[in-house]
Structures are given as structure tokens and as C-alpha cells.
C-alpha positions in Angstrom: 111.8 52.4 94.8 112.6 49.7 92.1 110.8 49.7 88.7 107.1 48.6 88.1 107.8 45.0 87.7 109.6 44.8 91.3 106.3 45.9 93.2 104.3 43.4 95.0 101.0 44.8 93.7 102.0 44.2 89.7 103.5 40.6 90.4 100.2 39.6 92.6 98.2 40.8 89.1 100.2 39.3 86.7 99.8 36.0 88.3 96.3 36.3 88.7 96.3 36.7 85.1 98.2 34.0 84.6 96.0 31.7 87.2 93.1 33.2 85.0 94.5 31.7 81.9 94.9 28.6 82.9 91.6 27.8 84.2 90.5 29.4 80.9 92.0 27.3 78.7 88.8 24.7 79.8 85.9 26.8 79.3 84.1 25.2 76.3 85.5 26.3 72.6 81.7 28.3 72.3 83.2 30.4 75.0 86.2 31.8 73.0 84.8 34.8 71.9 82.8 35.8 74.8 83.8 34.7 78.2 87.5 33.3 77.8 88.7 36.6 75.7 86.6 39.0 78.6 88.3 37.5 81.7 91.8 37.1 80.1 91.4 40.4 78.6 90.3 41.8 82.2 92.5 40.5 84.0 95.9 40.6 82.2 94.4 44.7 82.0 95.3 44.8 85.9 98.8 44.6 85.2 99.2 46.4 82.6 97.3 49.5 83.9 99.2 49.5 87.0 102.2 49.8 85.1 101.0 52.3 83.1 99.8 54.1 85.7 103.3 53.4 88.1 104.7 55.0 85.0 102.6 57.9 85.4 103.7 59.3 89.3 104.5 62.5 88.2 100.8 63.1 87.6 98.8 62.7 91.0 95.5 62.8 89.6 96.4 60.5 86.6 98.2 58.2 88.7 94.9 57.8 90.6 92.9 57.7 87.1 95.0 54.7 86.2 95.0 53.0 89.8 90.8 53.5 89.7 91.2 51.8 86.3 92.8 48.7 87.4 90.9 48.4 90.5 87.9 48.3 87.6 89.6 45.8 85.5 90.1 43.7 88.6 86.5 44.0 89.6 85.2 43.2 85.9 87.3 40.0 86.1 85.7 38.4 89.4 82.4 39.3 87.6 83.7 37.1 84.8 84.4 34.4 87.2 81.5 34.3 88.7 79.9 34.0 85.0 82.4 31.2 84.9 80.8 29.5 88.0 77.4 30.3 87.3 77.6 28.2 83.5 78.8 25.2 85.1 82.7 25.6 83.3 84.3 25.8 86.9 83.3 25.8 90.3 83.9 28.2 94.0 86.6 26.2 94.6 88.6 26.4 91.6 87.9 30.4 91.0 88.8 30.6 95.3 92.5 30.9 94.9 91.9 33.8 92.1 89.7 35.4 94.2 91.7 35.8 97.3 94.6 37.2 95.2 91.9 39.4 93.2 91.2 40.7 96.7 95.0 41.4 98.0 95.1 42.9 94.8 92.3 45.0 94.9 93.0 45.9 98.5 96.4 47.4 97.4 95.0 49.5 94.5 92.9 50.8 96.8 95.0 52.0 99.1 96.7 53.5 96.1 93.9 55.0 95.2 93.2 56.7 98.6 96.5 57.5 99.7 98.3 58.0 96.7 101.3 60.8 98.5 102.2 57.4 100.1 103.1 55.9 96.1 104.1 59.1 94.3 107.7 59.5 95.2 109.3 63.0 95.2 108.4 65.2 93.0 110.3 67.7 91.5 
């Protein structure tokens, strides 16, 4: 198994983030402090807890922790969206491509989550 970066999971989230701060960088400037800095913040934390987490096999329970943490962070952030949506900045069609991959992400944490023997490698 290759490092972190090479997983399909952690390349689905970092683009997400990255789709996330794009369509960010149009929310209104009395946004910058609330909304844009929440669903950049959420989202870019997908990534980065999977790593951490990836980092972490040795430790089946924290593994899972970190996996569950994610899967949060990648909840919080379609919450955010919807915000988004609900304000007028954007609308269902321009959040729709972040959804779906929020969703194949979210999917694969949670198989992680659920099954995590299957992501743990061997132990020594």
C-alpha cells in the first residue's frame, strides 16, 4: 500500500476542498469570517484528518477515531453548503458537483470506519 497521498479517498477530499475554494472565493466579503472560513476550514479538514488518521494504522481504535472525524468534517461542510444555497451566494447546481464527491467521499470513510481490518495493514 502506497503512502496517504496515493489513496483514492485523500485525493477525492483534497479536491473537494479545492472545488470548495473556488466557489468560495464568490461568497460576499461579509462572509469572510463566517461562512467562507467554516466551509474551507471543513473541508480542507477531510484531508487532512484522513492523513492523519492513515498515519495512525497501528492504532485500530484511533484509526477509526480519526476516520469518524473526517466523516464529521465532511458532513459539517455540506451543511455549509447548504447555508451557501440557502443565502442566495450559490445555487443546487453549482454546490451538485461538491456534493456527489462529498458523498463518494463519505461513502469511503465509512466503510473505513466499519470495516477498518480491511485498511489497517499488518500489524506487528
Amino acid at each position: 500500500m502506497g503512502g496517504f497521498k496515493d489513496m483514492t479517498v485523500y485525493k477525492k477530499a483534497f479536491e473537494m476542498a479545492r472545488m470548495v475554494f473556488a466557489l468560495s472565493k464568490h461568497f460576499p466579503s461579509e462572509e469572510k469570517f463566517s461562512l467562507t472560513d467554516q466551509v474551507r476550514r471543513s473541508s480542507r479538514s477531510v484531508s487532512a484528518q484522513y492523513a492523519e488518521g492513515y498515519r495512525k494504522k497501528r492504532y485500530p481504535a484511533h484509526f477509526v477515531s480519526k476516520m469518524t472525524d473526517a466523516d464529521g468534517e465532511n458532513a459539517e461542510t455540506q451543511v455549509w453548503l447548504d447555508h451557501a444555497v440557502a443565502c442566495g451566494y450559490v445555487t443546487k447546481n453549482d454546490i451538485a458537483p461538491i456534493l456527489q464527491l462529498s458523498e463518494e467521499v463519505g461513502r469511503m470513510l465509512g466503510d473505513m470506519i466499519e470495516n477498518p481490518e480491511k485498511y489497517l495493514g499488518k500489524r506487528p
